[in-house]
C-alpha positions as CSV (number, residue, x, y, z in Angstrom):
1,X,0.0,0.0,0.0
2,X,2.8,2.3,0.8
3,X,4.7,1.8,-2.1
4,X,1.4,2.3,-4.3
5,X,1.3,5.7,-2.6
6,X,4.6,6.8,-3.5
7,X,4.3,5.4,-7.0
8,X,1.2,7.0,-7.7
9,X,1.8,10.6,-6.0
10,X,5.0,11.0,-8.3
11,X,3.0,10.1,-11.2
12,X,0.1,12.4,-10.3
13,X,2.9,15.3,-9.6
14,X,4.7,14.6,-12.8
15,X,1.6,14.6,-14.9
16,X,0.9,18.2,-13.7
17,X,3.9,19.6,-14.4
18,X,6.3,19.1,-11.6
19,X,9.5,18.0,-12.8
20,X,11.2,14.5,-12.4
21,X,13.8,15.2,-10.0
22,X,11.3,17.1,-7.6
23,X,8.5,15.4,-8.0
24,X,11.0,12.5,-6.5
25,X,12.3,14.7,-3.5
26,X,8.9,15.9,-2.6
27,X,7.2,12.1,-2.5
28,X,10.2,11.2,-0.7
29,X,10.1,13.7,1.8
30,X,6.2,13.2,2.6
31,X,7.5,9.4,3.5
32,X,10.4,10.3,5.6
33,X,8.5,12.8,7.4
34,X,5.2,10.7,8.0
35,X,7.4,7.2,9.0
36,X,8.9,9.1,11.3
37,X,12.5,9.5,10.2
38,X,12.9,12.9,9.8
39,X,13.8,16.0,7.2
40,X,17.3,16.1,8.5
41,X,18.1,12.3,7.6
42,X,16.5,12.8,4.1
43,X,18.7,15.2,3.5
44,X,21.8,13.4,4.3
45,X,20.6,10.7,2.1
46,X,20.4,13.7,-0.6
47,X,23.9,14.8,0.1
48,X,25.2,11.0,0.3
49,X,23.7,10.5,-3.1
50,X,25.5,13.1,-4.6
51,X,28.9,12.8,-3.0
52,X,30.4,10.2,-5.4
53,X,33.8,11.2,-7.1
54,X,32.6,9.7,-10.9
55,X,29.8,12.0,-10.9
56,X,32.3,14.9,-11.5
57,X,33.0,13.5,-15.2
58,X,29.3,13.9,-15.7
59,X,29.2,18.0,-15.7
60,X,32.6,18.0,-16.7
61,X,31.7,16.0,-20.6
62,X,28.6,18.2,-20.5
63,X,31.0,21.3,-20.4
64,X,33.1,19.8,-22.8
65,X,30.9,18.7,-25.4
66,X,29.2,22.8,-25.0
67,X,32.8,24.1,-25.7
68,X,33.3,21.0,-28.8
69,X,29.9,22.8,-30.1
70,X,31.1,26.6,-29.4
71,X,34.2,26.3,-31.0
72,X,33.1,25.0,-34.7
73,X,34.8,22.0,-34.0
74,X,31.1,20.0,-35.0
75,X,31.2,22.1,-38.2
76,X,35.2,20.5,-39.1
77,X,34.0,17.5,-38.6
78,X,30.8,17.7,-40.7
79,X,33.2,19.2,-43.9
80,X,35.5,16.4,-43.2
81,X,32.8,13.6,-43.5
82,X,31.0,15.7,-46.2
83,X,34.0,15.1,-48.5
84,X,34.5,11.5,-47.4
85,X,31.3,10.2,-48.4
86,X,29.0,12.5,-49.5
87,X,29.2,11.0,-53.6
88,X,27.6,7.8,-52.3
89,X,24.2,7.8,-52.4
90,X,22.3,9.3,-49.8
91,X,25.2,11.2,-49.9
92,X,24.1,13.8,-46.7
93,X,22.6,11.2,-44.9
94,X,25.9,8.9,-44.5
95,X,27.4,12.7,-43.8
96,X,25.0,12.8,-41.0
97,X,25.9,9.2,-39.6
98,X,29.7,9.7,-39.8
99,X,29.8,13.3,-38.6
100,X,28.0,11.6,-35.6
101,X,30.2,8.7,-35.2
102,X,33.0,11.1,-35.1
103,X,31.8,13.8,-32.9
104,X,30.8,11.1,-30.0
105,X,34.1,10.1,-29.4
106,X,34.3,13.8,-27.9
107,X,31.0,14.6,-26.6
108,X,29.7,11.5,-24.9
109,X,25.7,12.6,-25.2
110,X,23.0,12.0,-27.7
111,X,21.8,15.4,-26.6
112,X,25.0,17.2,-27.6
113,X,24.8,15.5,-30.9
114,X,21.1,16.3,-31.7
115,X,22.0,20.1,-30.4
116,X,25.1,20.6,-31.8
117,X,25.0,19.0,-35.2
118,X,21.8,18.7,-35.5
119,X,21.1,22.4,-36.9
120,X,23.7,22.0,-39.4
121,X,22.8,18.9,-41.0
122,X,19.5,19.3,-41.2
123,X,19.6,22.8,-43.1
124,X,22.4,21.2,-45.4
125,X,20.0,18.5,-46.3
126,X,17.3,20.9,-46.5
127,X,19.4,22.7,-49.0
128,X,20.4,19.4,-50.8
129,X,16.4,19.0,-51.4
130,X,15.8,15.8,-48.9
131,X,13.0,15.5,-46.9
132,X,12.1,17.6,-43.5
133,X,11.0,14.0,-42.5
134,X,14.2,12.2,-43.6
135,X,16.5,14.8,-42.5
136,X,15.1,14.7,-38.8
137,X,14.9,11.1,-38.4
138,X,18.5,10.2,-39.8
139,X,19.6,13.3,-37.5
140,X,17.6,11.7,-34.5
141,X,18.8,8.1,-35.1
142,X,22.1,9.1,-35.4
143,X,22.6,11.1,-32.1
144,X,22.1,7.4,-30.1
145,X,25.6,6.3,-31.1
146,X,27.3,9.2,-28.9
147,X,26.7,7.2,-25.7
148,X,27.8,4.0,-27.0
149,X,30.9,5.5,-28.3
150,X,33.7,6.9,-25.2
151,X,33.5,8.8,-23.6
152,X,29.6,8.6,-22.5
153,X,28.1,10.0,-19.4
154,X,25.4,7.4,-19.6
155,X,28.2,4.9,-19.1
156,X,29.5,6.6,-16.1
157,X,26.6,7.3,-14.3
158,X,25.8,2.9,-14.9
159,X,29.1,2.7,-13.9
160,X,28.9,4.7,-10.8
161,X,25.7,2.4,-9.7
162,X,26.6,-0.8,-10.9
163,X,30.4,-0.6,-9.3
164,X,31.3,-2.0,-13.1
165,X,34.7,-0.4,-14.2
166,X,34.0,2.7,-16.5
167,X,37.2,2.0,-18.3
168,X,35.9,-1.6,-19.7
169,X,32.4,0.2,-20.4
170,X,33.8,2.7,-22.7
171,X,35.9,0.0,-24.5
172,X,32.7,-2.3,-24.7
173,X,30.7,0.3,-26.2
174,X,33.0,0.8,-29.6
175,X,32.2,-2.1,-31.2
176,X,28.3,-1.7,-30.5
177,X,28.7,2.1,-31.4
178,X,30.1,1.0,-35.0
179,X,27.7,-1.4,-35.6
180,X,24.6,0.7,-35.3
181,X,26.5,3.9,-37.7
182,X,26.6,0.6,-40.5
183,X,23.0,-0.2,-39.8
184,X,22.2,3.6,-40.2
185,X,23.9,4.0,-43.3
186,X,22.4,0.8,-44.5
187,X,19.2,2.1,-43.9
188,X,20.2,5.7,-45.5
189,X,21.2,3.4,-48.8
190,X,18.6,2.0,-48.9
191,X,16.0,5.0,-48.5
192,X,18.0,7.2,-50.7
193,X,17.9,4.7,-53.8
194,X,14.4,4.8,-53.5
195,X,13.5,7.8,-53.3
196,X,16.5,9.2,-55.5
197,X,17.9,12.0,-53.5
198,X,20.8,13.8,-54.9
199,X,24.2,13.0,-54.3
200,X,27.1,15.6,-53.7
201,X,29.8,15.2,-56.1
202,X,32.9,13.3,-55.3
203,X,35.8,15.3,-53.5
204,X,39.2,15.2,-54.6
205,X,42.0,13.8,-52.9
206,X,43.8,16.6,-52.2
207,X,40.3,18.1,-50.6
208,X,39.9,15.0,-48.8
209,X,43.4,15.4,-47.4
210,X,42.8,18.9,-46.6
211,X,39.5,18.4,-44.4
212,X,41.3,15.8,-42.7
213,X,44.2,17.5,-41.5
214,X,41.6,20.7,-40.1
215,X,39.6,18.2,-38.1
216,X,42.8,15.8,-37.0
217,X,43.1,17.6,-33.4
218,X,39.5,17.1,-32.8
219,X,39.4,13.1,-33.9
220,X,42.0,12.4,-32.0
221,X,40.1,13.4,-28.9
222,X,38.7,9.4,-28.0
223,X,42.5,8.2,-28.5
224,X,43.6,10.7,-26.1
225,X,40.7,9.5,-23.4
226,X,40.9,6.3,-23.5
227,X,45.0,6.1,-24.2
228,X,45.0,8.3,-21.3
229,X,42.6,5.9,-19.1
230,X,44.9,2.4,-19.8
231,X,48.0,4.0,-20.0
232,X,47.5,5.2,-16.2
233,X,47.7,8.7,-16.8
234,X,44.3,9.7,-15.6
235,X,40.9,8.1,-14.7
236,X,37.8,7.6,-16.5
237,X,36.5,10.5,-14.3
238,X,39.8,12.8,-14.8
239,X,39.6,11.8,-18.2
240,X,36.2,13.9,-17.9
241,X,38.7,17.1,-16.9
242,X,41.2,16.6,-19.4
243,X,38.6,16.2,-22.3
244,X,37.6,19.8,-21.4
245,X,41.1,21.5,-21.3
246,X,41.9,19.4,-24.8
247,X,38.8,20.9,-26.6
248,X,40.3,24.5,-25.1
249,X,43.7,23.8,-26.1
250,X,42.8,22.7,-29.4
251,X,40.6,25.8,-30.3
252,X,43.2,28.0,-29.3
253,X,45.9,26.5,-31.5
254,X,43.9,25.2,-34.3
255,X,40.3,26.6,-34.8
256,X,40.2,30.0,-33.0
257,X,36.7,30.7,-32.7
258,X,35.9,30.3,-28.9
259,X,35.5,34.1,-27.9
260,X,35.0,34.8,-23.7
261,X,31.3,35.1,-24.6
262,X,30.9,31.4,-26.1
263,X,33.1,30.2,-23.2
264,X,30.5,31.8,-20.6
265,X,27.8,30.6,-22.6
266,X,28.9,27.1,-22.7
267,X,29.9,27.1,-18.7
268,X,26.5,28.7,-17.9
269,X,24.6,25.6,-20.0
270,X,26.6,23.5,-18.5
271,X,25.4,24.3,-15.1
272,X,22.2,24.9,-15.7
273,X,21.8,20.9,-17.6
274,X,24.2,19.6,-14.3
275,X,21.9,21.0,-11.6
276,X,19.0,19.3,-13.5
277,X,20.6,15.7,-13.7
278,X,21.7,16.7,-9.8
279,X,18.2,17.1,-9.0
280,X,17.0,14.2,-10.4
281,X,20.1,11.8,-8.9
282,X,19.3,13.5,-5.0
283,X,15.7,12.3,-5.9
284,X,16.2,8.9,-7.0
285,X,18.2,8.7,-4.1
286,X,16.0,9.4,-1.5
287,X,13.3,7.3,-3.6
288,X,15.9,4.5,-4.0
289,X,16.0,4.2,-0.2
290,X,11.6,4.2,0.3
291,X,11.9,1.3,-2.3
292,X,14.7,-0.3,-0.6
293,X,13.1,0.0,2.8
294,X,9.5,-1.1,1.2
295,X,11.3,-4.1,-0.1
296,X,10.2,-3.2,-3.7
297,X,13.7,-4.7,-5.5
298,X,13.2,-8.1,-3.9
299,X,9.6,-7.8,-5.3
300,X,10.4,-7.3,-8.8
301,X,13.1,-9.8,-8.4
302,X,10.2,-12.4,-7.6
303,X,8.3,-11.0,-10.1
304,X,11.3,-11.8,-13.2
305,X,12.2,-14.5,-11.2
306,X,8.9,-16.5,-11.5
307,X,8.7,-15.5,-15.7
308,X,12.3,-15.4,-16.6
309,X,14.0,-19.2,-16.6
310,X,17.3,-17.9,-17.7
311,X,19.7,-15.7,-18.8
312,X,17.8,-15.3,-22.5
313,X,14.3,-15.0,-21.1
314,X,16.0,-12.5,-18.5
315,X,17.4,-10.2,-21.4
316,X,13.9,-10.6,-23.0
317,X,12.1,-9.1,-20.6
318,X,14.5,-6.6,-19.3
319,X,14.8,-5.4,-22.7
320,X,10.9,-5.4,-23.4
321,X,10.4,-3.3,-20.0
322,X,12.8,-0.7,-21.1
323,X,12.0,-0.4,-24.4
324,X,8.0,0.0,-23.3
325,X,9.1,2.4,-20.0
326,X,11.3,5.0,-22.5
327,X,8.3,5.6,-24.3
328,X,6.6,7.4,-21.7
329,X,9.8,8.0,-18.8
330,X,13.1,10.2,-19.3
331,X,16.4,7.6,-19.7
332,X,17.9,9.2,-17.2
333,X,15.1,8.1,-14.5
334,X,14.8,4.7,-15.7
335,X,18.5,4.4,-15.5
336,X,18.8,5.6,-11.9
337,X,15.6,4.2,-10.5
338,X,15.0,0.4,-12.5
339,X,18.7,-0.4,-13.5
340,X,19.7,-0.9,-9.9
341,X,17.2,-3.5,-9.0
342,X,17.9,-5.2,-12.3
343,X,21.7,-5.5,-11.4
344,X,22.1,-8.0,-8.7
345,X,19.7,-10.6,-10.7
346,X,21.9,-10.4,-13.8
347,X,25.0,-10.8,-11.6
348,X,22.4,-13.7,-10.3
349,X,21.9,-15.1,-14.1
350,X,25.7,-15.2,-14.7
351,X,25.5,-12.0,-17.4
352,X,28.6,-10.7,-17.6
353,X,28.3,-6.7,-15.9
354,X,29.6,-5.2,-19.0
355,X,27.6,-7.3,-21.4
356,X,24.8,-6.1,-19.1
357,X,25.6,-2.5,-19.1
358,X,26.2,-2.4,-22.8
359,X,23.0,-3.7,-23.7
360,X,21.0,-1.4,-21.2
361,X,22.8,2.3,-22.5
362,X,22.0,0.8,-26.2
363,X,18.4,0.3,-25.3
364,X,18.1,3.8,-23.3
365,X,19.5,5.1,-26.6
366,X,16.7,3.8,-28.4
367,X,13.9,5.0,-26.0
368,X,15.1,8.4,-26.8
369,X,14.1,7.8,-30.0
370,X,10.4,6.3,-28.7
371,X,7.4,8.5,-29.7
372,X,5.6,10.2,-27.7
373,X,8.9,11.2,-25.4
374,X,11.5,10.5,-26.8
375,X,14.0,13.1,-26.1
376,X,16.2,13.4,-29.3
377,X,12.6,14.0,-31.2
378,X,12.1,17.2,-29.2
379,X,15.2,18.4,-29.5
380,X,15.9,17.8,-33.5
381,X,12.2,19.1,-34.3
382,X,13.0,22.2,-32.4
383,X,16.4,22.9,-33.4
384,X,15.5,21.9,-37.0
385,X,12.0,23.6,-37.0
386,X,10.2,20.4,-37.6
387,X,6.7,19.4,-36.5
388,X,6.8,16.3,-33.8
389,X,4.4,14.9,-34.9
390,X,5.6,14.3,-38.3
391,X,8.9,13.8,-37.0
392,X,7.3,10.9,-34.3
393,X,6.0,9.1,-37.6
394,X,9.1,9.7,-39.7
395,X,11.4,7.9,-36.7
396,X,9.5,4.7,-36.7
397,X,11.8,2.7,-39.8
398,X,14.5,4.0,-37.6
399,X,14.0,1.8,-35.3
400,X,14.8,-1.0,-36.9
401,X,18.7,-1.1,-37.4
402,X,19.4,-0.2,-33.8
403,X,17.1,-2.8,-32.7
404,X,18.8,-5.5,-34.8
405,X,22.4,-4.1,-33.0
406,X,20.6,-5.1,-29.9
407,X,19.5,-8.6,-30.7
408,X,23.0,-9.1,-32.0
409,X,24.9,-7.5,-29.0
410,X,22.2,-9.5,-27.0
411,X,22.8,-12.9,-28.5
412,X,26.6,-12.5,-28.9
413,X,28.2,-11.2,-25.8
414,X,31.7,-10.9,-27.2
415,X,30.6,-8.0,-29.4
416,X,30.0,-5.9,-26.2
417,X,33.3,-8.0,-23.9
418,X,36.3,-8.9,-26.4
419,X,37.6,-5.3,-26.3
420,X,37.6,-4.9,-22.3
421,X,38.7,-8.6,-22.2
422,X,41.7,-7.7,-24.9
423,X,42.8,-4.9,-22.9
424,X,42.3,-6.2,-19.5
């Protein structure tokens, strides 16, 4: 009955209008106050919940990919994958994979991505004569593959409540990452030969070589993390630090175009998107500590327990629960609130905690792209001036080629462990 209560009073708040992470403190507070534990004690569990050293990187990628967006470093990128492969057909929309691909081995958020490149490659398509529809949803889709490629603060913050080693999660997410840019620009072939969009035409050498020298500093940014991370020099969450003063230091000796006013624009976003994810992690947990007291894990572990017979039927229905929840909840939430009880029973299943995390950032990845709140779909159709809900109908083929990633990383664990294993 109590945990009915809770459930339902932060539904009720969050329908009206109260955001997540408050609408978590609030129902938590109500509980502490009325079991008789106190304010003061709920606020320690606030503060506890926030004291974690890996949390810094999280802020600290934000502020970096703001500054990587600032500087025109996403606009070297874009003219370096323009000239790679915009000839083949669906010329823009392989641009718009790629320029992805390349830009989440510096930003580490789907967010970023949609924000930052998303803008650009929708008016150049726009220009090029594709679709409003097609440009949005190959911009959407595309954004997922910044958390799966390092760094990614959807990786740390699993790592930060699983106790999995953020190092291995970043390595077990490159292989992953690739596989669903392929399956994008499979589906972009695909598309494009049907419906005949134009093609850009094919770039020199010499140009080729020329784009690739101007965005060399800024690709080299996921060698420099994740050589720093095994090589000892730094951790995954220092890494977080040093990602920031490299997209600086590179500006200032390659690009030039981060003014003072940028710089303060891109610190004041950066706390303004931090305090909201702090919010939401002081909510979920207090409310991680009324489930925990209410029993409510060892309840949903009965509850897979008595439908799931194994390790495949496990995966199954974890992955049909998130897939259904990101619909309607914000990644972020499910990822704090659900992921922890799900933990200990695939540690119980033998699922290896990599293989585990993997497979839970890809599918949070794809709820971002779930109508109706799917994240990535308001952000593209705002910054691209698109209605949702075309843009919700346009997304739905997309879909497809990240699912079929999942049932593969799913199925065949190495594809998400023989990199951490290689390296460990």
């Amino acid at each position: 009955m109590i945990l009915t209560t809770v459930a339902l009073g932060w539904l009720l708040l969050v329908l009206i209008g109260v955001p997540v992470g408050v609408a978590m403190i609030f129902v938590s507070m109500g509980y502490f106050y009325y079991s008789g534990m106190g304010i003061t004690f709920a606020a320690q569990r606030m503060v506890d919940g926030l004291n974690s050293f890996p949390l810094l990187a999280v802020p600290l990628f934000i502020l970096a990919a703001a500054i990587l967006n600032s500087a025109g470093i996403a606009k070297q990128l874009f003219g370096f994958a323009r000239a790679l492969i915009g000839h083949v057909p669906g010329g823009l929309g392989h641009v718009n994979v790629l320029a992805s691909l390349f830009f989440s081995g510096m930003s580490g958020s789907a967010m970023a991505d949609a924000g930052g490149l998303g803008k650009m490659e929708i008016q150049a398509m726009r220009e090029a004569g594709y679709d409003d529809e097609f440009a949005g949803a190959v911009t959407a889709a595309s954004s997922m593959i910044g958390p799966l490629v390092p760094p990614s603060i959807t990786m740390v913050l699993y790592g930060v409540i699983s106790g999995t080693s953020i190092g291995a999660l970043f390595l077990g997410g490159v292989v992953p990452g690739v596989m669903c840019a392929i399956a994008l620009m499979v589906m972009v072939f695909i598309l494009a030969r049907r419906r005949n969009y134009p093609v850009d035409e094919r770039a020199t050498m010499g140009e080729i070589g020329r784009r690739f020298i101007g965005s060399l500093p800024a690709l080299l940014t996921p060698v420099v993390i994740v050589g720093g991370i095994f090589s000892g020099y730094f951790s995954p969450t220092e890494s977080a630090a040093v990602t920031v003063l490299y997209a600086i230091a590179i500006d200032l000796l390659f690009y030039r175009e981060l003014t003072l006013r940028k710089l303060w624009d891109a610190i004041y976003d950066t706390a303004a998107t931090s305090s909201a994810i702090a919010t939401i992690v002081a909510g979920v947990s207090l409310m991680g500590f009324v489930l925990a007291r209410e029993q409510a894990p060892q309840q949903i572990a009965q509850l897979f327990l008595s439908i799931a017979d194994g390790p495949v039927m496990f995966l199954i229905a974890v992955n049909l629960m998130i897939f259904v929840l990101g619909a309607f909840i914000e990644s972020l939430v499910i990822l704090l609130i659900v992921v922890p009880i799900l933990i200990p029973i695939a540690a119980g299943f033998g699922i290896d905690p990599v293989h585990f995390g993997i497979i839970v950032v890809l599918n949070l990845m794809i709820s971002i792209l779930t109508p109706p709140m799917g994240m990535a779909l308001f952000i593209v159709a705002q910054v691209g001036n698109i209605k949702f809900q075309r843009l919700a109908v346009a997304i739905l083929p997309w879909l497809i080629p990240p699912l079929v990633v999942l049932v593969l990383v799913c199925a065949f664990p190495v594809l998400s462990t023989g990199l951490p294993s290689l390296m460990y």
